[in-house]
C-alpha positions in Angstrom: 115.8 114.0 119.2 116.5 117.3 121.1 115.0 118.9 117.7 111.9 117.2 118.4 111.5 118.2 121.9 112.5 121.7 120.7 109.4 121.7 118.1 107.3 119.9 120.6 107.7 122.6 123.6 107.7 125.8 121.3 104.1 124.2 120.0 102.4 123.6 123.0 103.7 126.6 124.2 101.9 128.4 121.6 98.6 126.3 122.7 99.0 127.6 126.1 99.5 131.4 125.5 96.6 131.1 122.6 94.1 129.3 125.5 95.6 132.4 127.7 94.6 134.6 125.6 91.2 133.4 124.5 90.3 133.1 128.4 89.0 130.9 130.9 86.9 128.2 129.1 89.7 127.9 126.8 92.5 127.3 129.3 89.9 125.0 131.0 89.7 123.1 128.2 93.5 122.7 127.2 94.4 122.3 130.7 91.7 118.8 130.7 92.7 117.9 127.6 96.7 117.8 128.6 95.4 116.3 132.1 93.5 113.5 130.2 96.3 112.8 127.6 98.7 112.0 130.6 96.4 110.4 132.7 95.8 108.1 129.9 99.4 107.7 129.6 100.3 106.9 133.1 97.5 104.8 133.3 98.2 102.6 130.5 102.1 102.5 132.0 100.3 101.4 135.2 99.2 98.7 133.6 95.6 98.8 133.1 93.7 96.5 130.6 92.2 96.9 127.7 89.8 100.6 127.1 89.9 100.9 131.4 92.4 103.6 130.6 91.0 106.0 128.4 87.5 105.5 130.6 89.0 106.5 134.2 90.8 109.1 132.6 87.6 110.4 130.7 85.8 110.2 134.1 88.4 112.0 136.0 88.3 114.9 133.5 84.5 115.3 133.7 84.7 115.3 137.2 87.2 118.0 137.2 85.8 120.3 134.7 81.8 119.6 136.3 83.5 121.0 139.9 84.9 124.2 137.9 81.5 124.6 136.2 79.4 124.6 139.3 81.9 126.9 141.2 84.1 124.7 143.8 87.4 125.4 144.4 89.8 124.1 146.5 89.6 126.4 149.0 86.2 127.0 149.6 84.9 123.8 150.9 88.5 122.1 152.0 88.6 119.8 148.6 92.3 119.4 148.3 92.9 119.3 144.0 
């Protein structure tokens, strides 16, 4: 079990310092795509039926990465994210 975990973290760890070094868009992306998979995840441990999960959390991540692509952040026009 801790093996697994072991293999797990030094592989996404790899992801991270690859989207790192590719840049922006492709931290963007990895970032959504982890923030998706555990939205999806909590969601479905929240209980919610059927394909609801994987929609909201779909939604949610467009929403996020459309805000990045047209320039808002957080502290620019009070959005707390």
């Amino acid at each position: 079990m801790l093996r697994t975990r072991i293999a797990t973290a030094v592989v996404l760890l790899l992801f991270v310092l690859a989207a790192l070094w590719l840049g922006r868009p492709a931290f963007l992306a990895l970032a959504a795509l982890m923030f998706g998979a555990a939205l999806w995840e909590w969601l479905r441990l929240a209980g919610l039926p059927g394909r609801g999960a994987p929609a909201v959390a779909l939604v949610l991540v467009g929403f996020l990465v459309l805000l990045d692509r047209v320039g808002v952040t957080p502290g620019e026009t009070g959005l707390m994210l």
